[in-house]
MARTIKE-952708 format. One record per residue: residue in one letter; y, x, z of N, C-alpha, C in turn. Coordinates in steps of 0.02 Angstrom, whole numbers, plus 50000, padded with zeros to 5 digits. Example, Ala and Ser with C-alpha at 12.3 -4.5 7.8 and 13.67 -1.06 7.14 Angstrom:
BEGIN
A497165066050390497755061550390498355066050390 S498885064250354499475068450357500025064550394 
***
This chain:
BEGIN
X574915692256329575625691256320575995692656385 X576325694456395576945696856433577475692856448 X577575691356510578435687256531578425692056606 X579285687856635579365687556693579625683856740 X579715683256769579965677656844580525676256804 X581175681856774581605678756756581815673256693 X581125673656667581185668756605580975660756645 X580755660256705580425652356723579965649856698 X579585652756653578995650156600578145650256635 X577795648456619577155648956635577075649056575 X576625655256525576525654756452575615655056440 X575465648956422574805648256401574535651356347 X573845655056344573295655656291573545649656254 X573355650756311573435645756244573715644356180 X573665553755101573645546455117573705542955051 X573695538355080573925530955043574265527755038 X574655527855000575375524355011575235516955017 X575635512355058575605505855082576115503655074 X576035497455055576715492555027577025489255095 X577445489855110577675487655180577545479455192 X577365478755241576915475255277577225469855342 X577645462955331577835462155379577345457655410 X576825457255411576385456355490575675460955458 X575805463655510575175468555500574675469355563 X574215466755564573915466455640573575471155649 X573645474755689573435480655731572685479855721 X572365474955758571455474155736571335474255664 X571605472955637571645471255566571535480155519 X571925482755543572155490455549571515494655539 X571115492655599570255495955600570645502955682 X569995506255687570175511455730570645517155694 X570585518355628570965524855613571415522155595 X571855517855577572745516255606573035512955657 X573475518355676573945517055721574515510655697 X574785507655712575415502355705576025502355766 X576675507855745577115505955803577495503855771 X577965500155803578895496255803579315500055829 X579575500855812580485504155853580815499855806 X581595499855863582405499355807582645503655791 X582465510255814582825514755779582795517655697 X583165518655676583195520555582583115527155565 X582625529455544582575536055515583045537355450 X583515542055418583845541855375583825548055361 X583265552255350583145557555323582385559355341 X581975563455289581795565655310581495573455354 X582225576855319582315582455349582955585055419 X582735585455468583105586555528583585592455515 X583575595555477584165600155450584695597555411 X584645591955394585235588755355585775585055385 X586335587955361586705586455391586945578055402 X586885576055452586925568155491586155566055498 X585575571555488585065566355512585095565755576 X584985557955588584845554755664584275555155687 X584475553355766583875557355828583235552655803 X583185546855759582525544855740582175548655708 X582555554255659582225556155606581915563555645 X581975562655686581665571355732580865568855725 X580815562055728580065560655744579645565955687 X579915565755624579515566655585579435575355573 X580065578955610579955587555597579445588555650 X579345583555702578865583455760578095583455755 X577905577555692577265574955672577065579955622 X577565581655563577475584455483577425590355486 X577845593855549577765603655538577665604555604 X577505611055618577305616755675577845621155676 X577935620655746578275626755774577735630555809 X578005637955805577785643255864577435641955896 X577595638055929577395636956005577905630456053 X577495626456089577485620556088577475620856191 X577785614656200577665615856285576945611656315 X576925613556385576295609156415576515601856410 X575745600356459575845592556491575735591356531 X576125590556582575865587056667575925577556690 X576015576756755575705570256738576455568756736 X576835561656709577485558556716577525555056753 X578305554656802578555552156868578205544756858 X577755542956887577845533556888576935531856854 X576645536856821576005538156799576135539356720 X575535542156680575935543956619575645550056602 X575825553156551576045560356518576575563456510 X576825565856520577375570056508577455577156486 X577825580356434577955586856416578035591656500 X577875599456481577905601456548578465606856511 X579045606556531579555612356517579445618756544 X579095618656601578925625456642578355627956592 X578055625856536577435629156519577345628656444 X577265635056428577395636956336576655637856325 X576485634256280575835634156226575875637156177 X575355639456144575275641556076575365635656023 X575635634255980575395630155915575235633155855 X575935633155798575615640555736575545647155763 X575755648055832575775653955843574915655655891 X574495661755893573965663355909574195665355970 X574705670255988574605673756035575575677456048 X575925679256092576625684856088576525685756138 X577095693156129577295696856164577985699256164 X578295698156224578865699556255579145706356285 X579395711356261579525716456271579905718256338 X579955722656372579785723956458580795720656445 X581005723956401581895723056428581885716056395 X581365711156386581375705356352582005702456289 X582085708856236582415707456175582015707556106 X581455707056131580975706456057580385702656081 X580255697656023579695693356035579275694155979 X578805695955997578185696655916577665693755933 X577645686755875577155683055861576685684455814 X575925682655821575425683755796575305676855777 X575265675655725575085666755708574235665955688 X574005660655697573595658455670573495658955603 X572875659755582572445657155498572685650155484 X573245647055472573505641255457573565639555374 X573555633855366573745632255299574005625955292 X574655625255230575155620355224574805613455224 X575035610655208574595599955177574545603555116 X574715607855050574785610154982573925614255000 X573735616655050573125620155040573505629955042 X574035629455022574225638155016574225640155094 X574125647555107574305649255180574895650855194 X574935647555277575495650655307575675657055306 X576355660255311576345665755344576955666755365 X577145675955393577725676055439578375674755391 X578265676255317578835674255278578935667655270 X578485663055274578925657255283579105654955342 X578825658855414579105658955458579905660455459 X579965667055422580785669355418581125664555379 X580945661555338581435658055267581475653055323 X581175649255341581235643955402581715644955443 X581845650855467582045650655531582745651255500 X582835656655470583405659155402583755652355378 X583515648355376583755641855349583935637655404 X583765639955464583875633555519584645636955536 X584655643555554585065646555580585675647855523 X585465645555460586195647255406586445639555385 X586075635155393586345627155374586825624655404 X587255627155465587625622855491587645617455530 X588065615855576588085608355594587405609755659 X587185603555679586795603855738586185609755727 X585635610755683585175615055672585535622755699 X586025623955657586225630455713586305632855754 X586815626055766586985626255836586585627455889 X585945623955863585195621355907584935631655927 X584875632555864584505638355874585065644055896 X585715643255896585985647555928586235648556031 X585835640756041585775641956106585155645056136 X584625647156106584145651156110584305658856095 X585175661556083585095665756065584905669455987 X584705663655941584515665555874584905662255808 X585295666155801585885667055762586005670155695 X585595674955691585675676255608585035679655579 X585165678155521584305682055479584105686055493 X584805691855514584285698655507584015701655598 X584015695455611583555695255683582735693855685 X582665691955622581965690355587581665692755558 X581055694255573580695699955537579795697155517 X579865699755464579065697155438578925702955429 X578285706155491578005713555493577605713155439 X577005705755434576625706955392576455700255369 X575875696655344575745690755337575735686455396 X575295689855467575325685355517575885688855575 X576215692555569576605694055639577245695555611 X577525689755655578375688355638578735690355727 X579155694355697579735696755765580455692555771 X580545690255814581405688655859581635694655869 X582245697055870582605703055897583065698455927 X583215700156003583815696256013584475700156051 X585195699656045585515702156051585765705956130 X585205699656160585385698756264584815694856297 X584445696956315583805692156351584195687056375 X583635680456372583965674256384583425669356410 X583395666956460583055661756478582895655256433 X583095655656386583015650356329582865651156263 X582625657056257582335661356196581885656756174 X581335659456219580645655356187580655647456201 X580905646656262580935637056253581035634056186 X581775637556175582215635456134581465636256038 X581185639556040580645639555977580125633255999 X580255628656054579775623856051580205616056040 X580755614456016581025610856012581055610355938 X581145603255932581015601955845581235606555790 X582115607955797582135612155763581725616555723 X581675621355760581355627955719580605627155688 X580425622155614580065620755594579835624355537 X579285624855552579085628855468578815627055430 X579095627555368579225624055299579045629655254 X578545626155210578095629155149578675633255105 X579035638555108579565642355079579345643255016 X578715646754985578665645454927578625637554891 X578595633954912578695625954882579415624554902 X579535625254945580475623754952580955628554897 X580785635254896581055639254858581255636254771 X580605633454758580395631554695580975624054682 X580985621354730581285616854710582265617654722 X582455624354733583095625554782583585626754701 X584165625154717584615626554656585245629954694 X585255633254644586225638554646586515633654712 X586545626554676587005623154746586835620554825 X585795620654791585565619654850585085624754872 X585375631754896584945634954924584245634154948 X584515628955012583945627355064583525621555027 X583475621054984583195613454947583365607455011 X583865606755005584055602155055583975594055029 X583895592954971583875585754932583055585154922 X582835591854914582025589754890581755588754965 X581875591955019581495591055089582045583355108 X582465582155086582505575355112582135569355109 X581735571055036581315565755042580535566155055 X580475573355065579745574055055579485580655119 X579125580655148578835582755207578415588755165 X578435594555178577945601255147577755605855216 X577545603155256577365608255338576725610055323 X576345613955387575885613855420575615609955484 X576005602755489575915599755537575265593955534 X575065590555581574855586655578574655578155553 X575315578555540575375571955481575875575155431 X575595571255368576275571455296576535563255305 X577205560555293577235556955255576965553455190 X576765549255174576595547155112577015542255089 X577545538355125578055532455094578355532255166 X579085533555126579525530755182579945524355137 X579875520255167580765514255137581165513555192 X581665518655172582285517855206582375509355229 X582545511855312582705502855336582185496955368 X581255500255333580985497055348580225501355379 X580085505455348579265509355373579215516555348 X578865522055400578805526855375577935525755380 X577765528155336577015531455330576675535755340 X576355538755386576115543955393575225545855386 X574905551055355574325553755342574345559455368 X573505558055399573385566555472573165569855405 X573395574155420572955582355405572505584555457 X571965583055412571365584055449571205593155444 X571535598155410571655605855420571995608655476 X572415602455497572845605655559572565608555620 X572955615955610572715619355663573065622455724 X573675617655748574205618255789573945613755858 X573395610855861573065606455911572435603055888 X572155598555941571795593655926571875589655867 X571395589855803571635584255752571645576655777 X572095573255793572365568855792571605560455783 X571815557355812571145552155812571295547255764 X571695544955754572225541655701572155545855631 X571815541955574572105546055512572565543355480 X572965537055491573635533755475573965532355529 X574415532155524575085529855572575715527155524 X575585518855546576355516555510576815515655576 X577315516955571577915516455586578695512855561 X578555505255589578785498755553579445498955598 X579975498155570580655498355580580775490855610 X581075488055660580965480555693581605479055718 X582155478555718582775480155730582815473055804 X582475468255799582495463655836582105465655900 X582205467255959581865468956025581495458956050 X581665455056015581155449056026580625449555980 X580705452655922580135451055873579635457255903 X579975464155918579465471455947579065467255978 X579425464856039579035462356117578405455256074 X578835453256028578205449556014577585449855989 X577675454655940577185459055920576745461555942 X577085465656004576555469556032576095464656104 X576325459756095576105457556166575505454456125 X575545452656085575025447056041574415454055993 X574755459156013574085464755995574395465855892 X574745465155863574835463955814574905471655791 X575385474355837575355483355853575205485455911 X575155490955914574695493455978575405499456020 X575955500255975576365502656014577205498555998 X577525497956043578235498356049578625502056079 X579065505256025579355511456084580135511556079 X580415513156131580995512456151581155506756154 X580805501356206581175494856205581665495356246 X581955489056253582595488756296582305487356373 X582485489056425582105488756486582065481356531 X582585478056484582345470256506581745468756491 X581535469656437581005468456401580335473556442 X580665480756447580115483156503579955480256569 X580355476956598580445477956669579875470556654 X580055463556593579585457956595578805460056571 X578595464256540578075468856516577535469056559 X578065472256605577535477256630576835477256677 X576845468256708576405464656729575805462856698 X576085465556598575755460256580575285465556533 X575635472656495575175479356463575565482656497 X575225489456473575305493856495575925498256473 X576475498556525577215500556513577355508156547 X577535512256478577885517156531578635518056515 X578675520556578579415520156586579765525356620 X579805530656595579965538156609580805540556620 X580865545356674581555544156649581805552156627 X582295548656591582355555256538582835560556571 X582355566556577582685572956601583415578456569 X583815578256586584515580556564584775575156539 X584735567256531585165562856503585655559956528 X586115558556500586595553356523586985550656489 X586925541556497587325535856462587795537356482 X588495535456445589155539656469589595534756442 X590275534856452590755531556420591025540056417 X591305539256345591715545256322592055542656288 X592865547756324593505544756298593755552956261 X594005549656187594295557256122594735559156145 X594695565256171595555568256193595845569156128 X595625568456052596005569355990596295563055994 X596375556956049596575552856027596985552156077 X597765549656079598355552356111598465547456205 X598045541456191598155538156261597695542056303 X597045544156271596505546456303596545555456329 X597185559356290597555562756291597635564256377 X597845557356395598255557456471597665557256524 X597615564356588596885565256614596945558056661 X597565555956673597815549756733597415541856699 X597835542456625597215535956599596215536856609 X596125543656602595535545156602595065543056684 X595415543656722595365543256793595375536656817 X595845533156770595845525356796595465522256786 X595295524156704594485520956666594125522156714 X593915527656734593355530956781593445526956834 X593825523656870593965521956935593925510956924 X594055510456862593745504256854593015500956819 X592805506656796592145504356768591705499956823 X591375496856794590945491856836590235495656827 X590025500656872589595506456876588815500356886 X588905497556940588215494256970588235488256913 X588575485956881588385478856863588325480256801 X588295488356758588135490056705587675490156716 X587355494056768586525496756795586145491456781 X586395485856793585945479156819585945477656771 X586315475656714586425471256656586115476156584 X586375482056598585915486056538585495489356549 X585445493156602584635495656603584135492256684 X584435483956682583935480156723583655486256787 X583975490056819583855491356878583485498256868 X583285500556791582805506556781583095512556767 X583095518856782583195525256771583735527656855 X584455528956855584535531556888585375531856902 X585695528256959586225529656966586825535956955 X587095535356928587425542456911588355541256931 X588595535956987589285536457004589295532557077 X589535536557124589925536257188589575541757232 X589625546457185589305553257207589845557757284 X589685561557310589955566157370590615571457300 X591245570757364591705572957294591435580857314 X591325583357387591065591057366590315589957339 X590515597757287589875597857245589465605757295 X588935605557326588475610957338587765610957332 X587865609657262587035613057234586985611357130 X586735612357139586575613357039586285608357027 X585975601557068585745597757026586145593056948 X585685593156917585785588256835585475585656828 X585625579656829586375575656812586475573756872 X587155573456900587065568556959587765565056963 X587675564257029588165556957011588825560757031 X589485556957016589875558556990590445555357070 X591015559457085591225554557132591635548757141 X591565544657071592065541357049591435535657076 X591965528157089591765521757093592295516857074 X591945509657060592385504157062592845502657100 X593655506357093594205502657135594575500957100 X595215494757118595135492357079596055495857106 X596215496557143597045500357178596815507557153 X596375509457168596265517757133596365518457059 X596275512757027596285513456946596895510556925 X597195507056969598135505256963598745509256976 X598315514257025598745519157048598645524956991 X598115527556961598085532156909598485530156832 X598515522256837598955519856781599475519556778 X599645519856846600575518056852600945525356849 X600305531456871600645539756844600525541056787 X600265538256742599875539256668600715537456626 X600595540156565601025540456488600965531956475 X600525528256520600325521156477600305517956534 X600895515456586600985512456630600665502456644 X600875501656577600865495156537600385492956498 X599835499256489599215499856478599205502556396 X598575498556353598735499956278598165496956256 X598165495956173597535493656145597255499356111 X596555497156126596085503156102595185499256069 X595055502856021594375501456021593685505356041 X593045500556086592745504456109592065501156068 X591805507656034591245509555997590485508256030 X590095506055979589555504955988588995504455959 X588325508155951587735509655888587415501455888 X587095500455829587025493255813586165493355851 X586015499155836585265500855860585115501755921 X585745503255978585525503656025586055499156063 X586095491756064586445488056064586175485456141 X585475486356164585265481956204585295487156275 X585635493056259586265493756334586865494356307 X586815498056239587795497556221588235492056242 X587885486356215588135479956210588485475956270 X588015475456322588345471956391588565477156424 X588435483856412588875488956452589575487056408 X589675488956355590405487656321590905480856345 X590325474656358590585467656345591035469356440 X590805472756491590625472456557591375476556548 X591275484056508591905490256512592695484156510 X592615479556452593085478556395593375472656445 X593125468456477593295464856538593735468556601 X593415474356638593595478156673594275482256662 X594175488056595594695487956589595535483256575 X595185477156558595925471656533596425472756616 X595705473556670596325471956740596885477856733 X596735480856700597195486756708597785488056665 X597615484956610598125483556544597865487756507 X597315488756488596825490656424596485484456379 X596975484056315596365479656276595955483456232 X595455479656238594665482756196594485478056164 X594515479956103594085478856042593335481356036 X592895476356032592285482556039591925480955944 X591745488555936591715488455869590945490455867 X590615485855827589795486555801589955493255753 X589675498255755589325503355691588505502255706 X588345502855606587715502655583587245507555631 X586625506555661586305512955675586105519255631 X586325519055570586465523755511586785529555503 X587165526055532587925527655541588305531255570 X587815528355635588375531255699588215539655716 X587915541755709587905548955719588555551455666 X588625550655602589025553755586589755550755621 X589835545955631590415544555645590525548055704 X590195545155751590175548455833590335555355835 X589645558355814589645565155835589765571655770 X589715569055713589895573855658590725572155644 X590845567655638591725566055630592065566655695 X591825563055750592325563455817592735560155790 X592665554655781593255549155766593205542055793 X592985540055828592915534655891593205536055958 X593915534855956594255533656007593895532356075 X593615527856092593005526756150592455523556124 X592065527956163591415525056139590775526356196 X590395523556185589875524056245589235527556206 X589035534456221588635539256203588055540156262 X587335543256226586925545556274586575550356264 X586805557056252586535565256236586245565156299 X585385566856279585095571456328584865578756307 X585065582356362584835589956329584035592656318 X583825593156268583205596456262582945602956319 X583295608056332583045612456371583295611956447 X582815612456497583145606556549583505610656596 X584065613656601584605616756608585345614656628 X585925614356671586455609456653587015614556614 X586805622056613587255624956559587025621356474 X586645623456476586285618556412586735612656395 X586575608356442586935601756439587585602356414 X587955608056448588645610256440588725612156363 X588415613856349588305619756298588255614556234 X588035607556223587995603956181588685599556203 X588695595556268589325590856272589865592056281 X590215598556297590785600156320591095605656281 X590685609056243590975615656206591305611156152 X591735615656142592305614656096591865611556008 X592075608755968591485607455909590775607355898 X590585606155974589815606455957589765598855969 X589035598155930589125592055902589115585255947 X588855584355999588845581056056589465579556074 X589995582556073590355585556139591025580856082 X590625571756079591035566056025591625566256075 X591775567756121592645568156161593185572756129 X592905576756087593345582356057593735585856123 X593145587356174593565590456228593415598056231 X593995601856244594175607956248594425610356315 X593995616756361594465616456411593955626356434 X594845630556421594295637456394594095639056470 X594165635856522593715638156577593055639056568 X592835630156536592245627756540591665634656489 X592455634056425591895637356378591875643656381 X591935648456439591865654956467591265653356499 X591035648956570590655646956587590195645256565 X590035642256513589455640256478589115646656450 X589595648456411589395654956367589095660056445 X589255661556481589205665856563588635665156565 X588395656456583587935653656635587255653656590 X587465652856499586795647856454586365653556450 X586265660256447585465667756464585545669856514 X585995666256580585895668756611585085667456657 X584855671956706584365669356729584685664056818 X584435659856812584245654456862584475658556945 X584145663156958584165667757010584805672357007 X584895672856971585555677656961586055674457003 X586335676657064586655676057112587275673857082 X587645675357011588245671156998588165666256963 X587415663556970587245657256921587505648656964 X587395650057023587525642157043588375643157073 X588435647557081589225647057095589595645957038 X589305650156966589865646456900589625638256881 X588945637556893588685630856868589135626256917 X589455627356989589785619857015590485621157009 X590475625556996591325625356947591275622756886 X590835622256844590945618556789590875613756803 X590385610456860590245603656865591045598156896 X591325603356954592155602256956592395602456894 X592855603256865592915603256802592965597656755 X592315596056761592095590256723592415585156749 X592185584056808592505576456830592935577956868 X593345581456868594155582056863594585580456796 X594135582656734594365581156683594275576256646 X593485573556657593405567756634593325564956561 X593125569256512592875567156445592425563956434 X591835565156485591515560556487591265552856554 X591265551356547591195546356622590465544556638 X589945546756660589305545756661589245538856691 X588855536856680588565527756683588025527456721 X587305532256704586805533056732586255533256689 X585695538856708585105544356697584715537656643 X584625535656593584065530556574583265531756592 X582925528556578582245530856534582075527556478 X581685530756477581215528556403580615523656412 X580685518856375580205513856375579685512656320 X579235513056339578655511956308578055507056316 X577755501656279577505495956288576915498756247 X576255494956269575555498556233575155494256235 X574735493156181574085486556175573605491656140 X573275493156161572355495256103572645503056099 X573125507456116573345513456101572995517056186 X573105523456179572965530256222573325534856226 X573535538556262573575545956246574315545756251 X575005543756275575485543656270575795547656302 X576365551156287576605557456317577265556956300 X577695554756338578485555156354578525563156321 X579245565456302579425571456277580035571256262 X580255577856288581145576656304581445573756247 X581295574556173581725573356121581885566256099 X581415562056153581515553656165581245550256086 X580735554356046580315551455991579545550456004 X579195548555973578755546255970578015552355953 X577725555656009577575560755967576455555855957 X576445554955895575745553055878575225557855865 X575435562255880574795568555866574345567755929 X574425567155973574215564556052573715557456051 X573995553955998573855544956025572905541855981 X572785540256034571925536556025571955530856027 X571485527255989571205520756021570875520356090 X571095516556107570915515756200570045514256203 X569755518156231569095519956251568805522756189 X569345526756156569205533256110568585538756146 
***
C-alpha cells in the first residue's frame, strides 16, 4: 500500500436473549460474560438516524466493520489508547493510494455477515451511499473526509471497492475509521426498505445486520443492551467474551457500588469524583480526551446572546477554577486564562479570558442589556455529574452581573435533539470532542454554520472560508498554521463558545482486561478479557 508524509498516517498490514437483570453479579456471569454500567441511554440502534445519541455509537462500533480501523499505543497516565497516527486493516485486506492521492482502492477480506451471506464491495457502496445521502450528522461526518456523493463509489468487483475523491485530503482515510462509515448487510437492508424508507431506516433501528463482532440480541430501551460475539468475525481478534450486557445505571452511587463489590467488572464514564475516590481502591483509567472541550455555549439565534459585549462578560465572569474543582474534581485540563497572543496551533487550549469580576461589569454596561436579563441555562440529565455544579456555580456568578438563570434539566434522550439537531437552548453547557485529531476538524463540526455541533447557531463567513481552506489541507503546508490562529482569534473574540476545560474519560474495572480509551468516548468490548485471560 502506498501513502505520503503529507497524509500523517503510518498505515499497517495490517445469543440469548436475557431478561434484564437488576443485580447481576459479575462472578455469577462465569468467564464468557462481560457486565458493564454506564448512565448513558442508547436510543437507537442505528447511528444513521436521525437524533441517535453519542451512546448509541457504541453499538455501530461492536455490531459492524469499517475499512479500516486505527492503532494502539500506550494512554497518558498507563492504559490503552487508540493511535490516530496509525491505520489498520479491519474488513479491509490491504489499499492503495494513488501517487496524486485521489483514489483509494480497497481489497477486502473473505468476510461474512452474522446472516452467514458474504460481504462484498456492493454492500460496501450501498453503505457508504447511505451514509453520505441520509443527512444530518452521518453526512456531514463523511463529508469531512471529503466523501460526499455516490458516484464517488465504486464496486470494481466482489472484493475491491474504490473512493474517488474530488482534492486529496489529509482526512480521507482517517475519516473511513470512525464509526460512521459502517457496513451493513445491503441485501438484508434492501429487503426490508420501503418507497418511504429507502435506507431501511426503521428496520436497522432496531436490529443490528453487520459483519462486526458482536450482534445485539435484546435491547430495552432505558435499561440493557445485549450483546452476542460472532465467533466468524474477521475484522480482529475474536473477542474473549461471548456475551456482553450493557446495564443502563443512571445513579453514579449505585455504578460505584456495583462495581466496587465485583457485581460488574466494568463502569464506564463515571463522574471523576467517583474516579478520583476509586482509584486507590481498582483499577481506574482516566484518559483525557483528545480534541474535547466542556464549554458554556451561548445561541446567537437568541437575541441577548446576539450582543458579542454580553458574550464577553459571561466569559469574564465564569468561575473557571471552582468549576474545575467541583465538576471534574481536579481531572483533565485547564482550558481559561490563556496568553491573549496566540503563536502556535495547539488544540484545545486555553482561552484568554478569566474570572473578573470589573471586566465582566464593564462588558455589561457597553452591552444592549445594561441591567442584565433572564435567561435559561440547559443541562443533559445524563451527564449531570459535571453539568450540574458547573450550571449551579455559572447561575450564581452570572446573578453578580444582572443575569438570572433558570437552570433547566433535559432527559438524556433528549438532549441531542434539542441541543444540537434543533439549536434551541438559549445557554447551555455542551462537550463536542472531535473524532479526527485536527483543530480545523474541530472547526469544521463546532463553528460552521448548521453543522450539527456548532448548538450556538454561530455564523461568521471568515471562519467558514477558513475551515473549508485549512480541513485537506496538509499540516506542513506553509498557509496551514497561519489560517489555523486566525481562526483560533476569531473564536474568542467572538465567543460562541466559552471553553471550561479538556475532560477525561473515566473508567473503573474489577475482574475485566484489555481496555482501550478511543476518541469516540464509548465503550469499545471487542478488546476486553477476563483478567489473567
Amino acid at each position: 500500500m502506498t501513502t505520503t508524509r503529507r497524509n500523517f498516517l503510518k498505515t499497517g498490514a495490517a445469543a440469548t436473549a436475557l431478561p434484564f437483570i437488576h443485580a447481576f453479579p459479575a462472578a455469577a456471569a462465569g468467564r464468557d460474560t462481560l457486565v458493564a454500567v454506564t448512565a448513558q441511554t442508547i436510543n437507537s440502534l442505528d447511528l444513521h438516524r436521525t437524533g441517535t445519541n453519542r451512546a448509541s455509537y457504541a453499538v455501530a462500533i461492536n455490531c459492524y466493520d469499517r475499512l479500516v480501523t486505527f492503532g494502539t499505543k500506550d494512554a497518558p497516565g498507563g492504559g490503552l489508547s487508540y493511535d490516530y497516527s496509525e491505520i489498520r486493516p479491519e474488513l479491509a485486506e490491504s489499499w492503495e493510494i494513488s501517487e496524486d492521492g485521489m483514489t483509494l482502492t480497497f481489497t477486502l477480506k473473505e468476510a461474512t455477515f452474522q446472516d452467514g451471506s458474504p460481504v462484498t464491495a456492493e454492500d460496501v457502496k450501498w453503505s457508504f451511499d447511505r451514509a453520505v445521502s441520509v443527512g444530518g450528522f452521518p453526512t456531514v461526518q463523511m463529508k469531512a473526509g471529503g466523501l460526499e456523493r455516490p458516484d464517488q463509489f465504486e464496486a470494481l468487483d466482489a472484493r475491491t471497492f474504490v473512493v474517488r475523491l474530488d482534492r486529496p485530503s489529509k482526512l480521507s482515510l482517517p475519516d473511513l475509521a470512525v464509526p460512521v462509515p459502517f457496513i451493513i448487510n445491503a441485501t438484508l437492508a434492501k429487503a426490508h426498505a420501503t418507497p418511504d424508507d429507502p435506507w431501511a431506516m426503521e428496520y436497522l433501528h432496531k436490529t443490528t445486520i453487520g459483519s462486526g463482532a458482536y450482534r445485539v440480541t435484546r435491547w430495552d430501551p432505558g435499561q440493557q443492551v445485549v450483546y452476542e460475539r460472532n465467533d466468524t468475525w474477521v475484522g480482529g481478534p475474536v473477542p474473549s467474551y461471548a456475551r456482553v450486557i450493557m446495564r443502563e445505571v443512571p445513579s453514579s452511587a449505585t455504578q460505584r457500588a456495583l462495581v466496587e463489590r465485583g457485581d460488574v467488572q466494568i463502569a464506564f464514564d463515571i463522574p471523576d469524583k467517583d474516579a478520583a475516590e476509586l482509584a486507590d481502591k481498582l483499577t481506574v483509567h482516566s484518559t483525557p480526551v483528545e480534541n474535547c472541550i466542556h464549554a458554556l455555549c451561548l445561541n446567537t439565534g437568541f437575541e441577548p446572546f446576539r450582543d458579542p459585549n454580553v458574550r464577553k462578560a459571561i466569559a469574564s465572569i465564569v468561575p473557571y477554577e471552582a468549576i474545575f474543582n467541583a465538576a471534574a474534581y481536579g481531572r483533565g485540563a485547564p482550558l481559561w486564562g490563556g496568553p491573549a497572543e496566540i503563536t502556535d496551533t495547539a488544540w484545545p487550549r486555553r482561552s484568554p479570558y478569566d474570572t473578573d469580576l470589573a471586566t465582566a461589569q464593564a462588558f455589561m454596561a457597553a452591552s444592549g442589556y445594561p441591567e442584565g436579563f433572564e435567561t435559561t441555562l440547559s443541562i443533559a440529565t445524563d451527564l449531570a455529574s459535571w453539568m450540574e455544579p458547573a450550571a449551579l456555580l455559572i447561575q450564581e456568578a452570572v446573578a453578580r452581573i444582572g443575569i438570572t438563570v433558570d437552570v433547566d434539566k433535559i432527559p438524556g434522550a433528549n438532549w441531542r435533539t434539542a441541543a444540537l439537531v434543533e439549536k434551541r437552548l438559549p445557554m447551555h453547557l455542551e462537550n463536542f470532542g472531535g473524532w479526527l485529531n485536527t483543530p480545523d476538524y474541530y472547526f469544521f463540526w463546532a463553528y460552521q454554520k448548521d453543522h450539527l455541533f456548532n448548538s450556538s447557531n454561530y455564523y461568521d463567513e471568515e471562519v467558514e472560508t477558513l475551515t473549508d481552506e485549512t480541513l485537506h489541507m496538509a499540516m506542513d503546508d506553509p498557509d496551514y498554521a497561519p489560517k489555523i490562529r486566525r481562526m483560533f482569534e476569531i473564536a474568542f473574540e467572538d465567543l460562541p463558545r466559552i471553553p471550561l476545560y479538556q475532560p477525561a474519560l473515566n473508567v473503573a474495572v474489577n475482574g475485566a482486561s484489555g481496555y482501550e480509551f478511543w476518541f469516540h468516548r464509548q465503550l469499545d468490548i471487542r478488546s476486553l478479557g477476563p483478567t489473567g485471560a
